[in-house]
C-alpha positions in Angstrom: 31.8 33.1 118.1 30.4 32.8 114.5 30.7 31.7 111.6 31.2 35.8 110.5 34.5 35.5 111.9 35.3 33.1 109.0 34.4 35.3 105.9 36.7 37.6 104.1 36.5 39.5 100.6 38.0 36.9 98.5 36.4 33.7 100.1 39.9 32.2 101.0 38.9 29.9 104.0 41.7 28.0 105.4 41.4 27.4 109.2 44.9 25.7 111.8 42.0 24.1 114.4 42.6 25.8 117.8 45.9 24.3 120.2 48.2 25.3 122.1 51.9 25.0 121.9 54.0 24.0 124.9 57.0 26.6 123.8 57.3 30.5 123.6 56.2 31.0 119.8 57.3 34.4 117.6 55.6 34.8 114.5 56.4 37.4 111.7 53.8 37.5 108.7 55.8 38.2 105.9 53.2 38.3 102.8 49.0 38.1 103.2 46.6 38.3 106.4 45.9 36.4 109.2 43.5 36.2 111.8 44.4 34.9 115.1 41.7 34.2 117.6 44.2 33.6 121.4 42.5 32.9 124.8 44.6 32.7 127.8 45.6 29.1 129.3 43.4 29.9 132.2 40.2 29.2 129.3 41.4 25.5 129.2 38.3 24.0 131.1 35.9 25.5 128.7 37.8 24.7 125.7 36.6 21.3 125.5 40.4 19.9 124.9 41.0 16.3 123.7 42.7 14.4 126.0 46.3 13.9 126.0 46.8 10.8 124.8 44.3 11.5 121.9 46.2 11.8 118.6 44.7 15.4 118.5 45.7 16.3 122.0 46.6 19.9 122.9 43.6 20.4 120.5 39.7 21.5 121.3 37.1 19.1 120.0 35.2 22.2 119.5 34.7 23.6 116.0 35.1 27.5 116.7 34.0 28.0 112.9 30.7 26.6 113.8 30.3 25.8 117.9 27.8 23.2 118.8 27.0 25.3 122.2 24.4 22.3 123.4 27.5 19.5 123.1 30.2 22.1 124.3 27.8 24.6 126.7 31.1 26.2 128.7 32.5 26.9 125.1 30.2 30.0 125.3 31.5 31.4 128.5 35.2 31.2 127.0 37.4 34.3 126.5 39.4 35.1 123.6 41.3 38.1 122.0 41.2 38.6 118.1 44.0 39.9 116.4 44.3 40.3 112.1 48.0 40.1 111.5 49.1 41.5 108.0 52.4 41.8 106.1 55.3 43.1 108.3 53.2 42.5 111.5 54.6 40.3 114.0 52.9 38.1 116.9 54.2 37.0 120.2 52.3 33.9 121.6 53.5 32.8 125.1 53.7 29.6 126.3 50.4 27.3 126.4 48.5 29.9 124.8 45.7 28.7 122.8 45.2 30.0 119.1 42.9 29.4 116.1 44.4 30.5 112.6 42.3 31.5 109.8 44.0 32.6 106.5 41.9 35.2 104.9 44.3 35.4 101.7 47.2 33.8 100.5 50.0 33.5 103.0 53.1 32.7 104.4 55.3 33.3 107.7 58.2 32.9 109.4 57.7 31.6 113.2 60.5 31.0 115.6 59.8 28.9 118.6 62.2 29.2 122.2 62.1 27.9 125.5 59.3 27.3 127.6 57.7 29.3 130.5 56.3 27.9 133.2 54.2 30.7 134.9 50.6 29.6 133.3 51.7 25.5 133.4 49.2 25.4 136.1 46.3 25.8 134.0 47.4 23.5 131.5 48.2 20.5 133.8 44.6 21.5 135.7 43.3 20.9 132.3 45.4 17.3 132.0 48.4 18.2 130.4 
């Protein structure tokens, strides 16, 4: 990743470091764009992740705006699926799925959080959670 994936039209630059939530999340843009950088759970050992009792656990120490690839060298070998949500578009992020948010414009959602699943926990507690 690069710092390319950072840059939009109107220089808006506002960036939700990369976690992931231990609940099914359900977002719904409702004005703006959004782009959402996901990796599977499976991607947690080359995430870097702060541990868990770190006040920023569940969080990457890696700076995907800007990797330092010689302090976090499995960050290159990491997966991830990109995804530019606009008005109206809506997002379904399962369980311990890890996402980086970067807001290209102004905007705001709506997000509904429910339950847990359980079927990539694995990865996660692998990964010390």
């Amino acid at each position: 990743m690069t710092n390319e994936i950072l840059r939009s039209s109107t220089n808006v630059l506002l960036l939700l470091e990369n976690h992931f939530d231990a609940s099914r999340n359900a977002i719904v843009l409702l004005g703006g764009e959004r782009r959402y950088i996901l990796s599977h759970p499976n991607q947690c050992q080359k995430l870097a992740l702060f541990p868990k009792a770190h006040p920023s656990g569940r969080h990457s120490a890696v700076d995907w705006s800007d990797p330092d690839l010689n302090s976090y060298p499995d960050f290159a070998y990491a997966t991830a699926n990109e995804v530019v949500l606009q008005a109206g578009d809506a997002l379904y992020l399962p369980t311990f799925w890890f996402h980086f948010i970067v807001s290209l414009e102004l905007n705001f959602q709506c997000n509904q959080r429910s339950g847990v699943s359980s079927e990539t926990r694995g990865w996660i507690k692998d990964c010390g959670f």
